[in-house]
C-alpha positions, -999 to +999 in steps of 0.1 A: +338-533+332+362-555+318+376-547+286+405-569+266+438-548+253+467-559+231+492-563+261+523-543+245+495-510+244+497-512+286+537-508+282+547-545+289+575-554+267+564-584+250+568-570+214+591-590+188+619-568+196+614-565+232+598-535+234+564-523+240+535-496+227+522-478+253+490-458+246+489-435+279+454-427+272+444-460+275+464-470+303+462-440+325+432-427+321+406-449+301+424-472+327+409-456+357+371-467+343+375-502+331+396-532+340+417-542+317+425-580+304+456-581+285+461-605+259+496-610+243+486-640+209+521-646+202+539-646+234+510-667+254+512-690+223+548-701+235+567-676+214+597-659+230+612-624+236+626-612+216+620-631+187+616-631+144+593-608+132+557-626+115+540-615+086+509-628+073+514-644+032+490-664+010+454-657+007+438-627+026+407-643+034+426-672+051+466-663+053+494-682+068+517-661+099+549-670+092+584-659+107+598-626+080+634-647+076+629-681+075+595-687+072+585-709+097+550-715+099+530-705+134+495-707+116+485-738+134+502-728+169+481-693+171+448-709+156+452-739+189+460-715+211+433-689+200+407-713+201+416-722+239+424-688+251+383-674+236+367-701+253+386-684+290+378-648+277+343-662+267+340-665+309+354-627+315+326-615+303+339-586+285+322-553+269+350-547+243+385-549+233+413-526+215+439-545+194+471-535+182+468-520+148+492-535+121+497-566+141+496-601+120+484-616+154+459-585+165+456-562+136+421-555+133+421-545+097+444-532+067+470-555+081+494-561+052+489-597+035+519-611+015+508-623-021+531-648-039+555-623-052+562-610-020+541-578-026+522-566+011+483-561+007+465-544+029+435-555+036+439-586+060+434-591+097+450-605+123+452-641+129+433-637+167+419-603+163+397-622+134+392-652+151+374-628+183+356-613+161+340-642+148+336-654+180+322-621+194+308-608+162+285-576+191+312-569+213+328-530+202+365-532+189+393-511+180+424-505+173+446-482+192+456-464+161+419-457+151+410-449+188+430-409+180+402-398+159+381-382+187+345-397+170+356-430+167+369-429+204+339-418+218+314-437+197+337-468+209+336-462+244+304-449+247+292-486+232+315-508+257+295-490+283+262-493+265+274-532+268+286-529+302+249-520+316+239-545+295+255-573+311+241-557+343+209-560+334+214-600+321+228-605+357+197-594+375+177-613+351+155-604+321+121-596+325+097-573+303+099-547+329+138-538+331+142-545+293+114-515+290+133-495+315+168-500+299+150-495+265+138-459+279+172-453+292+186-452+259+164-441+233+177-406+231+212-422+221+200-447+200+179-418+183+214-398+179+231-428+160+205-446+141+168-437+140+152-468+118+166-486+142+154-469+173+119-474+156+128-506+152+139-516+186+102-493+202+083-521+181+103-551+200+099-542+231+067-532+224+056-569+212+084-583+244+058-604+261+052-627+227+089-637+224+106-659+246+130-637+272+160-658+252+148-650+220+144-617+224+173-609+245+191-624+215+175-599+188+176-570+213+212-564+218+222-577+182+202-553+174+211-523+196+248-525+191+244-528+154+226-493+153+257-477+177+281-487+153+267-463+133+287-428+142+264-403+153+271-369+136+267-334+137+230-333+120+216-364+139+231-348+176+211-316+168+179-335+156+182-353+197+189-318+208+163-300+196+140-331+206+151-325+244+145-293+243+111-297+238+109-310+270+113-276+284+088-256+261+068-250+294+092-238+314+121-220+299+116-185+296+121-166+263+160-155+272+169-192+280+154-204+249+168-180+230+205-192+246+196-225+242+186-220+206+219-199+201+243-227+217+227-255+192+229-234+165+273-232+174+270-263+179+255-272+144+277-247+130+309-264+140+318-235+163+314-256+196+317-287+207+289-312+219+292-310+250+285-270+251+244-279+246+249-306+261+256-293+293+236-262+290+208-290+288+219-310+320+214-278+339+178-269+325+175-308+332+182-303+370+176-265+370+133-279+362+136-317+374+130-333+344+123-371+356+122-388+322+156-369+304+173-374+342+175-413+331+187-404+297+214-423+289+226-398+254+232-371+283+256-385+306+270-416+285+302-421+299+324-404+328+329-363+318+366-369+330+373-387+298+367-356+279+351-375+248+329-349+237+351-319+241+363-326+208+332-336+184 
């Protein structure tokens, strides 16, 4: 998968001052899953290192970068440059991006916003970081800062490879069939982050055949990474757990319910973390061949090495 990054969060020293911000998570070991496109707004604009520190001033909704000293204005120069450099990123196809928080180029958000009197406000964006996300308004993005809270991490990630298998599946071509199998795949997740919408999302692709394979591509996946946005939480990932366990009610026997019953219960209790049930339920998943939760997306997400759900 190929996933764009803020190129000073990889440890290349393009930074104002010639340094760098090297997120070691992100580069060494998120690094070893996805390949990474990095993208540097004000040195690939023709800015050079070092150089004068920009700040964003005027209105927040549309604000001027200008240089901190003597306020020369770059608006233009990003804003042409942007423009070009989304229509190449447009061709990586990518399933996400993390931008550098703060940043008046990539900030994602809270980026402070210079009023008239010189006072910061913090609630702008980034000139590019805003101008992606306009473009690519269902890609998942972060900021590096952000991506330390373990649930925002892991409901990030666990979307860019959502979007990763989608873009699979739009390589081997649409049809009603593998929309239906990928729709299968991940109903368990979608169940854990938004439920209305995994209702939703059974009645489209049970009504697939009347919409045009465009069409309902299009409302599909707008769709489906709209409801992962949504976190999922302690009380909806015991709601899916109990549901899988159901699975088993003919074949666990009363001491492996009761275990099962006891590890949700820690689990919805705060007192472990997701990935105790969930890997009790993996093994009663192999342990009795369960063909349908095998597929199941919500119980093998992303690669365990990344340890995402050690810590929610």
């Amino acid at each position: 998968m190929k996933i764009g990054i803020s190129t000073c969060l990889l440890g290349d020293n393009v930074r104002y001052d010639g340094g760098h911000k090297l997120d070691r998570y992100l580069r060494d070991l998120l690094g070893k899953y996805v390949s990474y496109v990095p993208v540097c707004p004000e040195t690939e604009s023709g800015m050079p290192i070092p150089r004068e520190a920009l700040r964003l001033v005027g209105d927040i909704d549309s604000p001027r970068l200008v240089t901190q000293k003597s306020g020369e204005d770059y608006t233009s120069v990003m804003q042409s440059w942007a423009s070009k450099r989304l229509d190449a990123l447009e061709k990586e196809k990518l399933c996400g991006f993390i931008f550098k928080s703060k940043s008046p180029s990539s900030g994602m958000e809270r980026v402070k916003v210079y009023n008239d009197k010189g006072h910061p406000v913090p609630k702008g964006r980034g000139i590019f970081a805003g101008m992606f996300m306009e473009r690519f308004p269902l890609l998942p993005v972060e900021e590096e800062g952000r991506l330390h809270d373990p649930m925002l991490r892991e409901n990030f990630i666990t979307r860019i490879f959502v979007y990763g298998r989608w873009l699979e599946l739009m390589e081997q071509g649409l049809t009603t069939a593998r929309l239906i199998d990928f729709h299968t795949r991940h109903k368990l997740l979608l169940m854990a982050h938004n439920v209305n919408a995994y209702r939703e999302l059974g009645r489209l692709v049970a009504g697939a055949r009347e919409l045009p394979p465009d069409e309902l591509a299009d409302q599909y996946i707008s769709k489906l990474m709209t409801a992962l946005k949504l976190s999922s939480t302690i009380k909806k990932n015991v709601n899916v757990l109990q549901h899988v366990m159901g699975y088993f009610k003919k074949d666990l026997s009363s001491d492996e319910k009761q275990e099962l019953l006891e590890v949700i219960g820690n689990y919805k209790d705060s007192l472990v973390p997701l990935i105790v049930p969930v890997t009790l339920l993996n093994h009663y998943v192999r342990k009795y061949d369960q063909p349908y939760l095998k597929e199941q997306v919500y119980l093998n997400p992303h690669p365990m090495e990344l340890k995402l759900r050690n810590h929610v």
